[in-house]
SERO-4910 file (N, C-alpha, C, O; in steps of 0.05 Angstrom, whole numbers):
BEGIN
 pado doro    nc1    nc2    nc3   cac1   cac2   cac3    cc1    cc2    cc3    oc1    oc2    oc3
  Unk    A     17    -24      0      0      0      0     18     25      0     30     28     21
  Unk    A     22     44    -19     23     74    -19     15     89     -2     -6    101     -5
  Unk    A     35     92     25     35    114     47     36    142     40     27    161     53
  Unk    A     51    142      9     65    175     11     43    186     13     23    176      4
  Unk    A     42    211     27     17    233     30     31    258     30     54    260     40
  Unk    A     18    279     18     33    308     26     17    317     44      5    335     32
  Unk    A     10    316     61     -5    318     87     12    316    104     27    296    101
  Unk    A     17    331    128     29    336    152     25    318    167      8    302    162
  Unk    A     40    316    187     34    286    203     25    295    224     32    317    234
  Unk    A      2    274    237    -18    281    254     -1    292    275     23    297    271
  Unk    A    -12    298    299     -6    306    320    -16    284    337    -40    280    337
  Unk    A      7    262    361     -6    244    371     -9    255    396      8    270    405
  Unk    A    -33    245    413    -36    249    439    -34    225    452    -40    204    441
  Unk    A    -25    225    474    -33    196    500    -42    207    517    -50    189    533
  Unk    A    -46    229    527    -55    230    550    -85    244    552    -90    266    542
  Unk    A   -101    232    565   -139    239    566   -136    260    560   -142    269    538
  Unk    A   -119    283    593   -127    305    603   -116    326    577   -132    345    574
  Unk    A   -100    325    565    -84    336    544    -99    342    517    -96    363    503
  Unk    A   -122    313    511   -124    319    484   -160    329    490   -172    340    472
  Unk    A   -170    325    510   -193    337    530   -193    363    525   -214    374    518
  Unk    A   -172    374    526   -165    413    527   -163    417    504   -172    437    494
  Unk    A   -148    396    488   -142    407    455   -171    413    444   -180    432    433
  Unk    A   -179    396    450   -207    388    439   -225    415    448   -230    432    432
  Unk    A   -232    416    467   -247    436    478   -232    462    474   -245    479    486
  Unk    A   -215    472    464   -208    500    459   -215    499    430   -228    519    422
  Unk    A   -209    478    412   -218    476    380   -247    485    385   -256    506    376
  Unk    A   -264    465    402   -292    470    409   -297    507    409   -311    517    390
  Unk    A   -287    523    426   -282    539    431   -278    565    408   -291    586    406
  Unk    A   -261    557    396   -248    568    369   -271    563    348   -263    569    325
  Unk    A   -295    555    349   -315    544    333   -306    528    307   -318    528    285
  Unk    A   -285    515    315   -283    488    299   -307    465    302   -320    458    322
  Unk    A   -308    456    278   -327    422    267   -309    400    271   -301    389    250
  Unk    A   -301    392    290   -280    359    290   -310    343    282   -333    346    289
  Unk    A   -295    323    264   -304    297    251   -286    269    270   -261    268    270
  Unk    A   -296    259    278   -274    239    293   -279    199    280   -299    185    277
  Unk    A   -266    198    279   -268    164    275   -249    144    294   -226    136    289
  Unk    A   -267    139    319   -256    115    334   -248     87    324   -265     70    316
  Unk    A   -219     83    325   -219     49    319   -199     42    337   -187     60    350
  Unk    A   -192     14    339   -166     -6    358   -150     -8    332   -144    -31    329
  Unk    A   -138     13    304   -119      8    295   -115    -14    285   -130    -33    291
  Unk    A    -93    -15    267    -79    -37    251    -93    -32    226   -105    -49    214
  Unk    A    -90      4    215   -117      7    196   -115     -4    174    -94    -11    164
  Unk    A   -143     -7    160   -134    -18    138   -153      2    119   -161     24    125
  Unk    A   -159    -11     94   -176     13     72   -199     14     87   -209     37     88
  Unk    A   -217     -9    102   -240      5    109   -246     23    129   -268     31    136
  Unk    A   -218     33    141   -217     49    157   -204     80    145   -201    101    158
  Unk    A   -199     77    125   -188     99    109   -216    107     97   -220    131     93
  Unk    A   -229     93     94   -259    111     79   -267    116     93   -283    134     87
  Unk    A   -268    109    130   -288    128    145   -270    151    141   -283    171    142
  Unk    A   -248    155    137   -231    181    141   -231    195    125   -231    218    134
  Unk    A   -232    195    104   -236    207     83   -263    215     76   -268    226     54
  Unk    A   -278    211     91   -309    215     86   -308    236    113   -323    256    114
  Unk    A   -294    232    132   -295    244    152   -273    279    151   -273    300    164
  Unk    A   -260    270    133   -233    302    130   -263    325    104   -264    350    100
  Unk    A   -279    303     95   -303    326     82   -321    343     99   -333    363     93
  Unk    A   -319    329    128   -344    331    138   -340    358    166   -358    366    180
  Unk    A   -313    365    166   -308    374    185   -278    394    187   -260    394    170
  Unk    A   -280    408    210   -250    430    199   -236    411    210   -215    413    198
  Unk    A   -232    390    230   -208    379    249   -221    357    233   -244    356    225
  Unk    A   -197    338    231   -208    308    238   -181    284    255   -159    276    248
  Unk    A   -201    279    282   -186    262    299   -189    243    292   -211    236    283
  Unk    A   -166    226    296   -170    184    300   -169    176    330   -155    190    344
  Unk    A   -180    161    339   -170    153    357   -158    115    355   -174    100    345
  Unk    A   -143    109    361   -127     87    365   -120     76    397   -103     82    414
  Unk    A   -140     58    396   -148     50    419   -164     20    423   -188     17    420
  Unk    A   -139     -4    433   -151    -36    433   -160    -33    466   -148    -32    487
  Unk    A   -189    -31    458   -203    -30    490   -212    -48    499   -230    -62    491
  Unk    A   -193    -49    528   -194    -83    538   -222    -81    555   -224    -94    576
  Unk    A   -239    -67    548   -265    -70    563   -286    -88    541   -309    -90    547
  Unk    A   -281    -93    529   -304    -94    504   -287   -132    496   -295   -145    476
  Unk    A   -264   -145    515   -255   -166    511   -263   -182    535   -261   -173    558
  Unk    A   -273   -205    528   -272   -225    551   -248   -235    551   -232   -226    534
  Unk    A   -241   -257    569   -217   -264    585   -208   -285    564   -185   -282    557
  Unk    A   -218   -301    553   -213   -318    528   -205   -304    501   -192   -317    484
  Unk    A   -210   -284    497   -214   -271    469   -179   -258    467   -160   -263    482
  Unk    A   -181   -242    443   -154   -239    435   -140   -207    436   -125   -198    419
  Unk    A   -148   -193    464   -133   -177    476   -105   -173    468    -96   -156    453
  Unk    A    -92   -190    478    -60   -195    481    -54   -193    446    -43   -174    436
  Unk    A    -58   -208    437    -55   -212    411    -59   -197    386    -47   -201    364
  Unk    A    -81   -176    391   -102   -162    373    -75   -152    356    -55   -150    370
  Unk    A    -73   -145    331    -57   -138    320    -43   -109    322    -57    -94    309
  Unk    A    -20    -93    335    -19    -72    325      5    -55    317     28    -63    319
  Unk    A     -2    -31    306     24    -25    293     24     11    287     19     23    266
  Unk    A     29     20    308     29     43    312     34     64    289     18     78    277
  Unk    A     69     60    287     85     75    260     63     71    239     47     89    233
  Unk    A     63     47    229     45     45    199     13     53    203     -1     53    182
  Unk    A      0     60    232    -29     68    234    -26    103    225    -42    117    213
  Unk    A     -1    108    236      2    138    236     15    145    215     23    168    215
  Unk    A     21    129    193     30    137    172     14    134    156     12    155    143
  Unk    A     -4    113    148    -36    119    135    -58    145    139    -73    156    124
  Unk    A    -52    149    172    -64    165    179    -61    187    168    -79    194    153
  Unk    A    -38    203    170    -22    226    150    -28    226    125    -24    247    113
  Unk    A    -40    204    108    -43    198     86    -71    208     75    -77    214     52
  Unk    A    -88    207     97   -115    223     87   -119    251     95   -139    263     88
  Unk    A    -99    262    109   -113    281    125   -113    288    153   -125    308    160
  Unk    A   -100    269    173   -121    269    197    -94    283    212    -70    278    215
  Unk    A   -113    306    223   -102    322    245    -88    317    270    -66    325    275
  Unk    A   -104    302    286    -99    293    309   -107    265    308   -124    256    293
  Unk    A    -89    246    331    -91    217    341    -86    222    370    -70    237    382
  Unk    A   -109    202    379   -118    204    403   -104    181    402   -111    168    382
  Unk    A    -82    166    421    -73    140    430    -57    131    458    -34    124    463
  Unk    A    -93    136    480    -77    125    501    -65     97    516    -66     79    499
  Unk    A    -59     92    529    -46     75    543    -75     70    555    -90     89    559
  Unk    A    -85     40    562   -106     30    587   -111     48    607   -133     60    606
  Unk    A    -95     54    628    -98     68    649   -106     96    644   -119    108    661
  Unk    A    -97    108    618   -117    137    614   -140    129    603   -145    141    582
  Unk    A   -153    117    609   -179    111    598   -193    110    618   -211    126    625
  Unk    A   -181     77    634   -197     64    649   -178     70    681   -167     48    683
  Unk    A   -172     82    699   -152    102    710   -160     77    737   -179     61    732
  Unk    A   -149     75    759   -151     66    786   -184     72    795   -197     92    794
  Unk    A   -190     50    804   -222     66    809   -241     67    797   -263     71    807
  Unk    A   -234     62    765   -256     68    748   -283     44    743   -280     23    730
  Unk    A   -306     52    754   -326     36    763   -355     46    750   -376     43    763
  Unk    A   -355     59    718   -380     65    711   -373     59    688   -352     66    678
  Unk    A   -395     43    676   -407     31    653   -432     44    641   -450     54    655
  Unk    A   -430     44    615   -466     41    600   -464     23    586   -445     11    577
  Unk    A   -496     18    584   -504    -13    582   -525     -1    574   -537     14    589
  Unk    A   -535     -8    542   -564    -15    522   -569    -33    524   -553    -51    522
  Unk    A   -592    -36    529   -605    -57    539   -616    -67    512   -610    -53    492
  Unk    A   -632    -90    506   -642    -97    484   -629   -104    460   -633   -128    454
  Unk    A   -614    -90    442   -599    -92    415   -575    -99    437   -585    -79    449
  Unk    A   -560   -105    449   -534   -110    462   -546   -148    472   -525   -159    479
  Unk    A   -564   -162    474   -565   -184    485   -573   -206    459   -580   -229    462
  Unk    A   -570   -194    433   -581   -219    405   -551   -212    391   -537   -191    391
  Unk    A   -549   -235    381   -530   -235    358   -501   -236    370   -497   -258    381
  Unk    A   -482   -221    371   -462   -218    378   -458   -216    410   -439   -226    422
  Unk    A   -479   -200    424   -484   -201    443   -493   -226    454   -491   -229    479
  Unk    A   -498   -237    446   -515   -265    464   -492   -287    464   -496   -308    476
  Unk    A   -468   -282    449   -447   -299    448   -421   -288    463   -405   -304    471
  Unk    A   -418   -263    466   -401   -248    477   -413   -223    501   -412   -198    500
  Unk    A   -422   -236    517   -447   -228    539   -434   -188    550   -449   -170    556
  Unk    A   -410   -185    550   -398   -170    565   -391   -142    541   -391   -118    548
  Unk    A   -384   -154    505   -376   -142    492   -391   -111    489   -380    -89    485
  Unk    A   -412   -118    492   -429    -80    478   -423    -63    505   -414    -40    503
  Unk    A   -427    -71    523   -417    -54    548   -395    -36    549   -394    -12    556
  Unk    A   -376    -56    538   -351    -48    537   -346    -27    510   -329    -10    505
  Unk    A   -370    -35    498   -361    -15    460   -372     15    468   -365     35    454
  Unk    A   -393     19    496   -408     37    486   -402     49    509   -414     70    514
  Unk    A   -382     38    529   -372     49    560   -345     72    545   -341     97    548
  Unk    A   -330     48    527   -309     64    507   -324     93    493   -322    116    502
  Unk    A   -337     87    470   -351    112    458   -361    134    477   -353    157    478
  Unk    A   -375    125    490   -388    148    509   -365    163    520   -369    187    525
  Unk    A   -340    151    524   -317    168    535   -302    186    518   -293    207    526
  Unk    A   -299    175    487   -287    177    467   -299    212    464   -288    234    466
  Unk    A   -328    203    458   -348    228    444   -345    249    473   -347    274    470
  Unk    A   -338    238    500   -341    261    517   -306    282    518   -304    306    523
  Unk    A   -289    266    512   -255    272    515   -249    291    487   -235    311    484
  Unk    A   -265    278    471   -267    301    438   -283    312    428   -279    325    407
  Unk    A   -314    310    444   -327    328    429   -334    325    399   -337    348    391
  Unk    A   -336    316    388   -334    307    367   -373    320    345   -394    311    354
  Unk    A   -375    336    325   -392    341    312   -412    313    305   -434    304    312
  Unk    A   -393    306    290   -395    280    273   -374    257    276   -349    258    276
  Unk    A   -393    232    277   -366    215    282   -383    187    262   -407    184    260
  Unk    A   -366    173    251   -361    147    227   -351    127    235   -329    126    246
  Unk    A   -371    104    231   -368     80    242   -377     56    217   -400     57    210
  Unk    A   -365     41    207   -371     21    182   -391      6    196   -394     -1    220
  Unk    A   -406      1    169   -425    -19    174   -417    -46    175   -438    -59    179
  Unk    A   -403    -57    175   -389    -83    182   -396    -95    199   -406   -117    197
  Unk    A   -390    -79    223   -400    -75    249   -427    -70    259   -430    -52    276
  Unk    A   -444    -80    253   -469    -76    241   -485    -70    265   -495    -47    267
  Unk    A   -490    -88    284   -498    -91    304   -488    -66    320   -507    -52    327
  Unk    A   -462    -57    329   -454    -47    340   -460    -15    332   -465      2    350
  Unk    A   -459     -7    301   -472     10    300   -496     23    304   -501     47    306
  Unk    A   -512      0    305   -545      1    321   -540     11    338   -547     34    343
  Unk    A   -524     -5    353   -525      8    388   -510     31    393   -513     47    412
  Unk    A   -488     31    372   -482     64    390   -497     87    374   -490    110    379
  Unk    A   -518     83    356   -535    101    352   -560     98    374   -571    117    385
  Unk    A   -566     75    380   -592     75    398   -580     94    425   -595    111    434
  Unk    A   -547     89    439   -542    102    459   -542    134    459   -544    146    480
  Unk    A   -540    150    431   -528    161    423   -551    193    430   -549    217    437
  Unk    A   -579    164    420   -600    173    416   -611    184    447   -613    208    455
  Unk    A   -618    159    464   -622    158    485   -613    176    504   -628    189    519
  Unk    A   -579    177    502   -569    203    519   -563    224    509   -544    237    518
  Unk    A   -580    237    487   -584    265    484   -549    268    476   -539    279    495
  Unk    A   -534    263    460   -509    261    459   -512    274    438   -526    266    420
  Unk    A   -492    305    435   -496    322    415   -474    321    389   -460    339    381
  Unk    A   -477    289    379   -456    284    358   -479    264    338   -496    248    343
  Unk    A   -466    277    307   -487    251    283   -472    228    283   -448    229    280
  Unk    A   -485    209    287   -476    180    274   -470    181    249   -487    195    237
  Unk    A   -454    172    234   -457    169    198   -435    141    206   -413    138    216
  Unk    A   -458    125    193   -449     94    170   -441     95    158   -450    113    143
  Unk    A   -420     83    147   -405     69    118   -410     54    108   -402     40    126
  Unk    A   -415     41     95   -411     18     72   -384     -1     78   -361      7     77
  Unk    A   -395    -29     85   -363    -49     81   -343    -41     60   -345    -28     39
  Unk    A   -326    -51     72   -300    -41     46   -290    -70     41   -283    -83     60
  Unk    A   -289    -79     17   -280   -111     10   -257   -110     -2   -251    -90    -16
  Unk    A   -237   -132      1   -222   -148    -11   -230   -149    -39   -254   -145    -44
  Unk    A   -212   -154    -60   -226   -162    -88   -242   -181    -98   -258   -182   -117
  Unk    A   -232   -207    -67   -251   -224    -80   -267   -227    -58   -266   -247    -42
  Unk    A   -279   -212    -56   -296   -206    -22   -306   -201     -5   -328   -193      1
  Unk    A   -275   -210     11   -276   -221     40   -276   -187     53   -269   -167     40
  Unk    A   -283   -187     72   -299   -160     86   -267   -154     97   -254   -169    112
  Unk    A   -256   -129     85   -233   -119    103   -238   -121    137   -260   -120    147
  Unk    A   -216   -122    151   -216   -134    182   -192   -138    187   -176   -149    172
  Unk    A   -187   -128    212   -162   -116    218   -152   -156    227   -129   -164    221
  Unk    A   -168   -172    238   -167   -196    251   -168   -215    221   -174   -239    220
  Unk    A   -163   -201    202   -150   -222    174   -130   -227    175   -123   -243    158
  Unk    A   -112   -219    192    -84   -216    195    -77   -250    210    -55   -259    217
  Unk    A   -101   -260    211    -87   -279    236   -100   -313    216   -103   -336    225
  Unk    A   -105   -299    184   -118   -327    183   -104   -337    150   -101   -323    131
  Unk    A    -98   -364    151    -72   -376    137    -82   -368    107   -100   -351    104
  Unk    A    -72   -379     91    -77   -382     59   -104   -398     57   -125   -391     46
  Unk    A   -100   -420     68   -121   -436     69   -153   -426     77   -175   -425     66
  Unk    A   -144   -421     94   -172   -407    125   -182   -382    105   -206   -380     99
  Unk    A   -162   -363     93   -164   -339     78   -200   -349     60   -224   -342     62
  Unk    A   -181   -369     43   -200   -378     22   -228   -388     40   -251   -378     38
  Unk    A   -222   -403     53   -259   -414     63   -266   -401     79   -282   -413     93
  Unk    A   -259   -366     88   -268   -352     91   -294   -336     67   -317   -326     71
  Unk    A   -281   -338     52   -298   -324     24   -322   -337     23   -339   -333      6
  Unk    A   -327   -365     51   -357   -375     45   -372   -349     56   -385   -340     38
  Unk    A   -375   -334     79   -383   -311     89   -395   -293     60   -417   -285     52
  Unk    A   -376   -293     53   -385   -264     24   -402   -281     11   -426   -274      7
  Unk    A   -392   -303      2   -414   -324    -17   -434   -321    -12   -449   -311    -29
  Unk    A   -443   -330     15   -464   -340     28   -486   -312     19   -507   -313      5
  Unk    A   -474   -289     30   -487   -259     22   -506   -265     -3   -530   -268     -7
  Unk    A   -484   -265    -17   -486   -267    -52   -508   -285    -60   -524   -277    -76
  Unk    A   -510   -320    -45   -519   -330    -53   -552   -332    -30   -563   -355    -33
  Unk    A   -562   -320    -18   -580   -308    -12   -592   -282    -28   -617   -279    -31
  Unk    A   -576   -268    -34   -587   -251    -48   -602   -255    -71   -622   -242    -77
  Unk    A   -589   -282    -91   -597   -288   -105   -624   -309   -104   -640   -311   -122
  Unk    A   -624   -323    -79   -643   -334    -73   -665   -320    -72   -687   -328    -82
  Unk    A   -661   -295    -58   -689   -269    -48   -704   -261    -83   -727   -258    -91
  Unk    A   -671   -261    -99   -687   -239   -129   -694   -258   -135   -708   -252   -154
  Unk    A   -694   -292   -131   -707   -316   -146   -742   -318   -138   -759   -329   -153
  Unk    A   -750   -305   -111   -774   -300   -101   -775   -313    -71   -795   -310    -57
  Unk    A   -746   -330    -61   -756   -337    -30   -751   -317    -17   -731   -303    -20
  Unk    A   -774   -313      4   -778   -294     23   -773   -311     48   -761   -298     64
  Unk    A   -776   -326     54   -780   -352     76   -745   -343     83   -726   -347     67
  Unk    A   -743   -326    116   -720   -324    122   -709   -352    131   -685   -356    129
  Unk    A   -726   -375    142   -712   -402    148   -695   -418    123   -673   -429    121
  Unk    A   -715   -412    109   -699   -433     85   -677   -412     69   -669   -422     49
  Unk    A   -668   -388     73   -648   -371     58   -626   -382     78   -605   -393     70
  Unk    A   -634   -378    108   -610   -387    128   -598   -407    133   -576   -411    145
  Unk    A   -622   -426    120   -605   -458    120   -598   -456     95   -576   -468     94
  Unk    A   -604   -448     73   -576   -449     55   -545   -433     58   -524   -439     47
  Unk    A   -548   -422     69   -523   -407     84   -520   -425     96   -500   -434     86
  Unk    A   -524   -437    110   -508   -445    140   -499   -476    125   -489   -494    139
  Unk    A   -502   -478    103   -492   -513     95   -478   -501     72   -460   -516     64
  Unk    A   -479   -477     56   -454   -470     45   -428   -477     61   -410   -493     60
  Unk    A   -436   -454     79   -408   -445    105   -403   -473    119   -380   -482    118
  Unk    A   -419   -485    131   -407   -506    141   -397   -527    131   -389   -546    144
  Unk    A   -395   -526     90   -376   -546     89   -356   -539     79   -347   -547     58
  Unk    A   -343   -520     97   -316   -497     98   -308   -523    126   -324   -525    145
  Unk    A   -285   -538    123   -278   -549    147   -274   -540    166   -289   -549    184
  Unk    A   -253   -518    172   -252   -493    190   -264   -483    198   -257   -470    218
  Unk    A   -296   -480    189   -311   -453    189   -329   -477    225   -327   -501    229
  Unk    A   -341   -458    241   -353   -467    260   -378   -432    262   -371   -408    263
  Unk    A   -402   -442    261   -417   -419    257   -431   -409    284   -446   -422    299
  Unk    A   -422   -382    286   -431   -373    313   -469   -363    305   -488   -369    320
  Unk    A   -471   -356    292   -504   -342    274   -500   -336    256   -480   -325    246
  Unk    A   -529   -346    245   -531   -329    203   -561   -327    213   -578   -345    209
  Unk    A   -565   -304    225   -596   -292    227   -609   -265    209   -594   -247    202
  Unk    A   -633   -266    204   -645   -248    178   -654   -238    200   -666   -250    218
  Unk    A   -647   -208    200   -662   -186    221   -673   -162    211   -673   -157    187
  Unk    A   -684   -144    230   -697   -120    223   -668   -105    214   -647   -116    220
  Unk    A   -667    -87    204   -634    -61    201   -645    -43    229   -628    -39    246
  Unk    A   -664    -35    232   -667    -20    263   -663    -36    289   -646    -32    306
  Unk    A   -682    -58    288   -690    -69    315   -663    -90    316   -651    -88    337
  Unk    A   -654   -104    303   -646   -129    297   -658   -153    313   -646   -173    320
  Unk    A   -693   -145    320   -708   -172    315   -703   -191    293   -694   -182    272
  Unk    A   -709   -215    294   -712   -232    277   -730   -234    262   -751   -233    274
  Unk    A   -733   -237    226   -757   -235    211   -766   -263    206   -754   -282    215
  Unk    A   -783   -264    194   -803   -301    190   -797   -294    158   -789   -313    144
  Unk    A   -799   -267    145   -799   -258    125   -782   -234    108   -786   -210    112
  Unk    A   -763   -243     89   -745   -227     82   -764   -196     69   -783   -201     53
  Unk    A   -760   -176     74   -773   -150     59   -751   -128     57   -728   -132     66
  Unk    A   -756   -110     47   -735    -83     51   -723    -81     70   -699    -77     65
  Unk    A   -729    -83     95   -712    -76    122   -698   -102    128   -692   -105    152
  Unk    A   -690   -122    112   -683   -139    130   -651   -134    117   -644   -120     98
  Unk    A   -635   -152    135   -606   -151    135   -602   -179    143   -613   -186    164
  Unk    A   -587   -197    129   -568   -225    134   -546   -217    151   -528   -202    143
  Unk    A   -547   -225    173   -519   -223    192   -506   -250    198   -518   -265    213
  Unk    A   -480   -258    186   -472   -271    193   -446   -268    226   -437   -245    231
  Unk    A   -442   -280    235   -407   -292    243   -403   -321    255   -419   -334    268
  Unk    A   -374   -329    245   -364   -351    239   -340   -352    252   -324   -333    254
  Unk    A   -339   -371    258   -310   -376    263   -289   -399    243   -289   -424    242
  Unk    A   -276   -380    231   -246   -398    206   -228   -399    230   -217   -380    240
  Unk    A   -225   -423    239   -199   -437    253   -211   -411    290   -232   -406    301
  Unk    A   -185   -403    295   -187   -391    311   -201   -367    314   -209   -357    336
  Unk    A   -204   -357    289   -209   -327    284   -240   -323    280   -251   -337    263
  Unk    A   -256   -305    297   -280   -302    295   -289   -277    273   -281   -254    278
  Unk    A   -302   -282    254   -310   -263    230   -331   -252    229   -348   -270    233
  Unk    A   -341   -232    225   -369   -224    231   -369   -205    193   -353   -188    186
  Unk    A   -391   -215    178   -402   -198    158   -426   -201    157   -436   -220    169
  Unk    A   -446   -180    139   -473   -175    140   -483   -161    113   -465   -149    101
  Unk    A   -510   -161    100   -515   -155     72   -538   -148     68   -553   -167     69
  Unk    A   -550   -127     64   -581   -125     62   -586   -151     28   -572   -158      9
  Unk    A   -617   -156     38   -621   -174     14   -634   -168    -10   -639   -181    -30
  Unk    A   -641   -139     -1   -662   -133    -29   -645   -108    -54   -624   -100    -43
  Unk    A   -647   -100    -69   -632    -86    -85   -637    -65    -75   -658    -64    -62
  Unk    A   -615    -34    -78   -623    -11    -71   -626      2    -41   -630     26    -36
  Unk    A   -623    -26    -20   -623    -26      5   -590    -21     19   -586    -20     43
***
């Protein structure tokens, strides 16, 4: 990938109290910061929130940040991929002003004993397998949006679920920042960019691409005339499972608001899959009707 940028190199912060003040004097100065939170190791689908985000605003912050609140004790904390120099050299590459990148303890400090918790969209899907995870996504954001202030902030739809919820929180607590969605960013033959591709062989790579298939070949099932969300999901789920590797966490047809479960595919619905290839847990998702 082509780093060169003639763009200045960001300005990094680590410390809360430091980039708290930056932030709030920009505030001050009647600057528009655009911000895009991620845990780094970026890749292009994180370069289009940014670049969508350097339109949208006079500042634009990153923050870079693997938040061990949003990991259970099994999961891959320790491991998560990262790489500072090359995050902040992409970063320079679009534009981005400021990087927010603290250390654990400026986050989560001695003492620190308050959570938010959405109730409802945080207990199906991803939630119901990873009981602790949305807590942790929306304990993070809520801090993120209060430390920067932020106009507008960009989050990929990939993350599908998760973007529900930190718009439902967003909503709920009167929180004076827009949500804006992205669109997945794919591989050529694909597979949903993800910073956690990094950890899966040549092999695993390929019978990963059952995930995108599966999309694909639902979709085509829906423009063939099945509406019947059972029988779209069991053809997915016997694609993917005769991926050896593949072990399927859910392939559920839901609302795009509620992420109830539908009996019946229509406009609002969305295929969410995640899977697990070998070690690595994958999460992609696809509306089924055209134009959606």
């Amino acid at each position: 990938m082509n780093t060169a940028s003639s763009h200045p190199a960001p300005q990094v912060i680590h410390q809360t109290a430091a980039m708290q003040r930056r932030c709030l004097a920009l505030k001050r100065a009647g600057k528009r910061i655009s911000f895009v939170p991620t845990m780094g190791y970026l890749h292009e689908g994180h370069l289009s929130l940014l670049r969508a985000a350097r339109e949208r605003g006079d500042v634009l912050v990153l923050s870079i940040f693997v938040n061990p609140a949003q990991f259970a004790a099994n999961e891959d904390l320790d491991s998560y991929p990262r790489d500072l120099g090359r995050d902040l050299e992409l970063a320079a590459s679009v534009g981005t002003d400021l990087v927010y990148a603290p250390l654990p303890q400026e986050v989560y400090p001695e003492g620190y004993a308050t959570y938010v918790n959405v109730a409802g969209l945080t207990e199906v899907l991803c939630g119901a397998s990873r009981p602790h995870h949305f807590r942790g996504v929306t304990t993070v954001v809520s801090k993120l949006f209060n430390i920067i202030q932020p106009d507008v902030a960009f989050f990929g739809e990939k993350d599908f679920q998760q973007l529900a919820v930190i718009r439902r929180m967003t909503l709920d607590l009167n929180m004076p920042v827009e949500i804006v969605g992205l669109p997945i960013v794919r591989e050529a033959d694909g597979l949903a960019m993800s910073s956690r591709n990094v950890y899966l062989d040549d092999d695993q790579r390929r019978q990963a691409l059952s995930l995108s298939q599966g999309i694909a070949t639902a979709r085509q099932m829906v423009a063939g005339g099945e509406t019947r969300s059972a029988v779209v999901a069991e053809a997915i789920a016997a694609l993917i499972a005769g991926q050896p590797a593949a072990r399927i966490d859910y392939i559920k047809i839901c609302h795009r608001h509620t992420l109830q479960e539908q009996d019946r595919v229509d406009a609002d619905s969305v295929l969410l899959l995640a899977v697990h290839i070998g070690a690595t847990r994958l999460i992609d998702n696809g509306h089924l009707l055209p134009g959606e």
